[in-house]
TIDREN-278158 format. One record per residue (C-alpha): residue in three letters; x, y, z. Coordinates in Angstrom, 3 decimals, always signed. Layout:
<tinu ALA; <X; Y; Z>>
...
***
This chain:
<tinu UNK; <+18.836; -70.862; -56.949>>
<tinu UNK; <+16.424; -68.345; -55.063>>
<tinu UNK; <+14.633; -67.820; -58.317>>
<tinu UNK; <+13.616; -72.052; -58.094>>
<tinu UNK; <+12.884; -71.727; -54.796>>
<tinu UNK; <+10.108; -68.822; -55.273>>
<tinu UNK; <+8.879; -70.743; -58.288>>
<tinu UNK; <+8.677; -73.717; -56.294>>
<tinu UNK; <+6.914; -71.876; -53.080>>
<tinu UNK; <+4.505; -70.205; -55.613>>
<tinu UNK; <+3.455; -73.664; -56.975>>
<tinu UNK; <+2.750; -75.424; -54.029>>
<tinu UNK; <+0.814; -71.911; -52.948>>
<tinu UNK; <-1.043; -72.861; -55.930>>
<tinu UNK; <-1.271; -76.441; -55.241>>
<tinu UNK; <-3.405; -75.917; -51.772>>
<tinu UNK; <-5.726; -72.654; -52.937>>
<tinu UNK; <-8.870; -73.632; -53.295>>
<tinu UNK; <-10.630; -72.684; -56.337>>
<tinu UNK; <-12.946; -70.263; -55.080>>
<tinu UNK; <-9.659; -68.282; -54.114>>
<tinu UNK; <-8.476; -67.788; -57.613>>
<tinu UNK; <-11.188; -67.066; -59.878>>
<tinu UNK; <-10.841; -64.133; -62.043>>
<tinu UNK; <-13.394; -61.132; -61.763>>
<tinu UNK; <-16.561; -62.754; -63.504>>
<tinu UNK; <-16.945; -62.113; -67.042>>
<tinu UNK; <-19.985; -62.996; -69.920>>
<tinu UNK; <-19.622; -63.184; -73.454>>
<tinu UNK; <-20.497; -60.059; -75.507>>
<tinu UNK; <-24.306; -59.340; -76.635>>
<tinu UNK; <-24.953; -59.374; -79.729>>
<tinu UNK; <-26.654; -56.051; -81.249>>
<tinu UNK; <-29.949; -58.632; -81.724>>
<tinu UNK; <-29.366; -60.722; -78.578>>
<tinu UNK; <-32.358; -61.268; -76.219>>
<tinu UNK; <-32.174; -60.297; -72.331>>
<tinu UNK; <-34.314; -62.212; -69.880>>
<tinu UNK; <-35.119; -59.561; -66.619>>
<tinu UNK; <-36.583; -61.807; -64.457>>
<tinu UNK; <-38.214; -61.026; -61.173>>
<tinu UNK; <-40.912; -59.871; -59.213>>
<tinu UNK; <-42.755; -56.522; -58.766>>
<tinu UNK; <-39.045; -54.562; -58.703>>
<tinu UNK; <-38.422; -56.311; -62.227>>
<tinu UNK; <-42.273; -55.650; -63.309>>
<tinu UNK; <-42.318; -51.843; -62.015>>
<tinu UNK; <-44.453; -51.267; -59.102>>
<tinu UNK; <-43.704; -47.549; -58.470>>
<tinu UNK; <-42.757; -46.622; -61.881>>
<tinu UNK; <-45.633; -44.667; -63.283>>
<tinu UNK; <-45.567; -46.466; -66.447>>
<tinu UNK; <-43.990; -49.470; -68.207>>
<tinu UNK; <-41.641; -47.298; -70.017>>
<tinu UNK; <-40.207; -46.602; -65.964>>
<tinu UNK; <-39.707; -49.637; -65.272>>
<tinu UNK; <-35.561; -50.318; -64.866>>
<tinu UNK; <-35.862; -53.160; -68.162>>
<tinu UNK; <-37.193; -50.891; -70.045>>
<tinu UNK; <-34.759; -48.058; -69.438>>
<tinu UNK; <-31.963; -50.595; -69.720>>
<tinu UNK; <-33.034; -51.572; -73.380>>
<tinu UNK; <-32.907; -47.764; -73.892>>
<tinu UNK; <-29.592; -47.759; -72.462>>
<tinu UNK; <-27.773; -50.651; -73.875>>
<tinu UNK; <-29.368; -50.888; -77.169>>
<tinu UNK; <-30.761; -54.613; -77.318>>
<tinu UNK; <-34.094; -56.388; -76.307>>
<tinu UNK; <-35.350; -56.332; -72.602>>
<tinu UNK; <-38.059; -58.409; -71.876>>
<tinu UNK; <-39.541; -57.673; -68.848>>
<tinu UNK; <-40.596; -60.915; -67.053>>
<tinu UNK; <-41.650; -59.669; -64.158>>
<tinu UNK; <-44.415; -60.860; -61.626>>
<tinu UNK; <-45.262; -58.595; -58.212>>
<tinu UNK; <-45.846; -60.727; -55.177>>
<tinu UNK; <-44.233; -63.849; -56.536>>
<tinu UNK; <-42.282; -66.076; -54.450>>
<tinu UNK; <-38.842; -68.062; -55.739>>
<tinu UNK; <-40.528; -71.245; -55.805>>
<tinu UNK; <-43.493; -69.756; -57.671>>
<tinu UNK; <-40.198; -68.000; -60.046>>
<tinu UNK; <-38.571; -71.364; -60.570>>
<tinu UNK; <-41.769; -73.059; -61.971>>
<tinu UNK; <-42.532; -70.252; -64.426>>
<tinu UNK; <-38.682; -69.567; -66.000>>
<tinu UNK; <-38.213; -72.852; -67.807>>
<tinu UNK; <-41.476; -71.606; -70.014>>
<tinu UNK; <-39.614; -68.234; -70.336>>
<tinu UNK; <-36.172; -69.405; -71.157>>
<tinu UNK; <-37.594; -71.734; -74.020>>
<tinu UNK; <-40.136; -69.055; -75.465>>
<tinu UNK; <-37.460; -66.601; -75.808>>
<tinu UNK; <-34.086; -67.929; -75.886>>
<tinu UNK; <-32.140; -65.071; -74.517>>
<tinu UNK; <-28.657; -64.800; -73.851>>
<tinu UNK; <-28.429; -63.273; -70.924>>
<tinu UNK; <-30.718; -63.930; -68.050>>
<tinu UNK; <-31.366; -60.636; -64.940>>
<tinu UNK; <-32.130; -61.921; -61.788>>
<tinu UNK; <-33.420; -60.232; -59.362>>
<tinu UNK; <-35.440; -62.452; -56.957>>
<tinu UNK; <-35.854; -63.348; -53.483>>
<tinu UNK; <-37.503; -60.228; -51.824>>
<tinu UNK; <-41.081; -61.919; -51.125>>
<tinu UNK; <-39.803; -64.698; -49.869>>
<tinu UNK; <-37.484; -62.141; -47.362>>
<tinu UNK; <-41.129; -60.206; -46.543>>
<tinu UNK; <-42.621; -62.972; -45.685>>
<tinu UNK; <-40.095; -64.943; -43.874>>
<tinu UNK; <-40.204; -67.755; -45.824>>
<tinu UNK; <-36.953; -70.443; -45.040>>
<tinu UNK; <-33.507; -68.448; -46.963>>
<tinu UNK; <-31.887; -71.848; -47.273>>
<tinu UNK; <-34.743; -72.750; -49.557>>
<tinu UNK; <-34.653; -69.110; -51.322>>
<tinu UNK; <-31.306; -69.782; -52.247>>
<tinu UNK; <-31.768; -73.153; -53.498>>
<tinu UNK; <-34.278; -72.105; -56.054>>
<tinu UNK; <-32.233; -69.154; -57.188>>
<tinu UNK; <-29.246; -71.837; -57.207>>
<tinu UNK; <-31.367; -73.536; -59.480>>
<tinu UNK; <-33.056; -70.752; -61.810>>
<tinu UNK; <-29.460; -70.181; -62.319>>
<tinu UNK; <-28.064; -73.852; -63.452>>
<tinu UNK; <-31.191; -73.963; -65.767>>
<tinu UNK; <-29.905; -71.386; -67.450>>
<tinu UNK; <-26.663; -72.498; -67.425>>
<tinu UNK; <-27.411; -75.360; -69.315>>
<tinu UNK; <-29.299; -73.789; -71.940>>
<tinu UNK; <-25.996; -71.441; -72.696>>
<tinu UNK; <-27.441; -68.496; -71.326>>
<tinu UNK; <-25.093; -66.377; -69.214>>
<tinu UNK; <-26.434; -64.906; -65.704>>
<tinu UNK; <-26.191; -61.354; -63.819>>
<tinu UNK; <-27.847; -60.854; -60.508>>
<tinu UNK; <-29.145; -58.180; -57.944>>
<tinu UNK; <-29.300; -59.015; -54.396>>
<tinu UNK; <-32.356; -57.837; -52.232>>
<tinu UNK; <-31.641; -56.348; -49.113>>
<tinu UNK; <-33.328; -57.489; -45.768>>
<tinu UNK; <-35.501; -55.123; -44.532>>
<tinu UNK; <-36.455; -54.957; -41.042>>
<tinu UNK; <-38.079; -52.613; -38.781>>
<tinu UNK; <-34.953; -51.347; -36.569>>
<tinu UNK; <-32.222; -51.798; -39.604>>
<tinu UNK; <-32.107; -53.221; -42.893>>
<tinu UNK; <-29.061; -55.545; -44.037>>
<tinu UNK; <-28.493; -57.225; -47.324>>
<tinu UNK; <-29.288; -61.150; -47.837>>
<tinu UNK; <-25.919; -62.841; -47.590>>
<tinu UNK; <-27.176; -65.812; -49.565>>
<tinu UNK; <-27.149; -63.436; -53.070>>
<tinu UNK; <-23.298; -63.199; -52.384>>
<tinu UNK; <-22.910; -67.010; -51.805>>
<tinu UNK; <-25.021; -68.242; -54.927>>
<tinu UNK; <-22.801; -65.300; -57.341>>
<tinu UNK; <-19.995; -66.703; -55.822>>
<tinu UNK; <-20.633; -70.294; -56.620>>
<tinu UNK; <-20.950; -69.450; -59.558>>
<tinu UNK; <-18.591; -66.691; -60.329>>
<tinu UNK; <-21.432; -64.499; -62.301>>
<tinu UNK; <-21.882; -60.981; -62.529>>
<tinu UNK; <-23.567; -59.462; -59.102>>
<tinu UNK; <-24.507; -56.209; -57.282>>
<tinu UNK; <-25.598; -56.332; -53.620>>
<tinu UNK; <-25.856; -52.317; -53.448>>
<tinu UNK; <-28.159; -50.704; -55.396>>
<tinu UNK; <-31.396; -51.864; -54.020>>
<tinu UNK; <-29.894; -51.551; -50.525>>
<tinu UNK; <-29.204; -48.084; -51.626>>
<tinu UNK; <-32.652; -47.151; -53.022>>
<tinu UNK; <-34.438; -48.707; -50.411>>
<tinu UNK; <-32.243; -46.792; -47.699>>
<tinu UNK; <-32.867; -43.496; -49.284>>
<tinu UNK; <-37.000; -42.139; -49.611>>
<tinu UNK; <-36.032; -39.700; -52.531>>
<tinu UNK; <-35.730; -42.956; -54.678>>
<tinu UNK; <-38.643; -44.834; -53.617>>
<tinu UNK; <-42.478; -45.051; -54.421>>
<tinu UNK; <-43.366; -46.400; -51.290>>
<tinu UNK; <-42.082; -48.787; -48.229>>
<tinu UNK; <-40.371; -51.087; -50.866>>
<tinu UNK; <-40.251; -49.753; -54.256>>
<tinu UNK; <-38.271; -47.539; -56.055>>
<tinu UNK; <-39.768; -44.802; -58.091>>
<tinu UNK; <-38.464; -43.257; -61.573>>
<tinu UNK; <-35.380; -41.751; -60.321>>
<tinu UNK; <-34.472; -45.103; -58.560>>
<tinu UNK; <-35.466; -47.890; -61.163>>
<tinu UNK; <-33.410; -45.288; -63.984>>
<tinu UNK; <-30.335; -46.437; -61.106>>
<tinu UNK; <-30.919; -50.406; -61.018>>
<tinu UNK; <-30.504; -49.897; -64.984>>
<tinu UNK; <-27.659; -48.258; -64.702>>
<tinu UNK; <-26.439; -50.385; -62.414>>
<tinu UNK; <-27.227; -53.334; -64.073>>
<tinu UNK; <-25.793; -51.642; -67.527>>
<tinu UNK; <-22.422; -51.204; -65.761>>
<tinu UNK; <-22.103; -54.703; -64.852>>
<tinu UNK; <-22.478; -56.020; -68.073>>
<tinu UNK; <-19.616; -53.286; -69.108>>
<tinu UNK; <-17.552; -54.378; -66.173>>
<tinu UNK; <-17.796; -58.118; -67.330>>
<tinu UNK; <-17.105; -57.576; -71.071>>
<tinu UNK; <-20.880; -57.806; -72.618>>
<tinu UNK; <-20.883; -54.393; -73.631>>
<tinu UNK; <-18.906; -51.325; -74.527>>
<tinu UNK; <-18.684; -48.437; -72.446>>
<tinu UNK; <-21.875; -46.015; -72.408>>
<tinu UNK; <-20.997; -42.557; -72.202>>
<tinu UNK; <-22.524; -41.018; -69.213>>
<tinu UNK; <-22.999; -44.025; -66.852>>
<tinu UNK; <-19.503; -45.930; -67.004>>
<tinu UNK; <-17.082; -43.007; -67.197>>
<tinu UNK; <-14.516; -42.568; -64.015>>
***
């Protein structure tokens, strides 16, 4: 009798949880040894800092992870500007898994975050509905007395349950050894968002472990 009555209290718990409340940790499908990676940005995906293109955090996450990286990124450009130029991108190179990491010009310049988050809400359905899974890096707020991470990156991965680090470049950005300048990382710090990004895709089943980087 009290074993139907927790079964019963645990279904009706069930009944009235929303469905944000019980989705599982986010997970992707595994890449392929020849599948194609998207790392789409601005000047943090392109490099600015990095010396070289071989510096730049796609590049050292091809080196990590063993498949194609294409680095897609633009410095200075704004989400809006992003979500006109990805459809081109996603159809020229059909990857499976699309990087974002977006947002931080439109956070410089104080452009309207409700909007910001639209377009990366959007960047992310389009590829959604090509079949193309989705990891993200959130850009931390920077302003001249503190600096505090953009709580509309952890809204838009939780809507749609992807992949998502709000840390790293909060991290780098908070510590001068890592960066290039005001906003940039340098080597040291762009060889972190790859490893960063390299242990989400472990942590959500894309990839084995990599010996070095994932170990506890």
């Amino acid at each position: 009798m009290v074993f139907k009555r927790l079964v019963y209290t645990l279904i009706i718990i069930l009944a009235f949880t929303p469905a944000a409340c019980i989705k599982g940790a986010p997970t992707i499908s595994p890449l392929e040894k020849d599948a194609v990676i998207l790392a789409f940005g601005n000047s943090l995906t392109f490099g600015n800092g990095a010396r070289n293109p071989e510096n730049a955090y796609p590049a050292v996450l091809e080196s990590l992870i063993g498949r194609k990286v294409i680095n897609a990124g633009v410095p200075g450009e704004v989400t809006a500007d992003g979500l006109e130029r990805l459809p081109g991108l996603l159809d020229k190179y059909r990857p499976a898994l699309l990087i974002l990491c977006h947002g931080g010009n439109d956070l410089l310049r104080k452009l309207d975050e409700d909007r910001a988050a639209e377009n990366l809400t959007s960047m992310i359905m389009m590829a959604k509905d090509r079949g193309i899974d989705v990891v993200m890096l959130g850009v931390p707020r920077l302003r001249l007395t503190s600096m505090s991470a953009a709580g509309f990156y952890n809204d838009v991965a939780e809507e749609f349950n992807i992949p998502y680090d709000n840390d790293i470049l909060f991290e780098i950005v908070s510590n001068a050894s890592l960066k290039s300048d005001y906003i940039h990382p340098n080597v040291k710090g762009y060889r972190m968002m790859a490893e960063t990004v390299a242990e989400l895709l472990v942590e959500a089943g894309a990839i084995e472990k990599i010996k070095g980087i994932n170990e506890n």
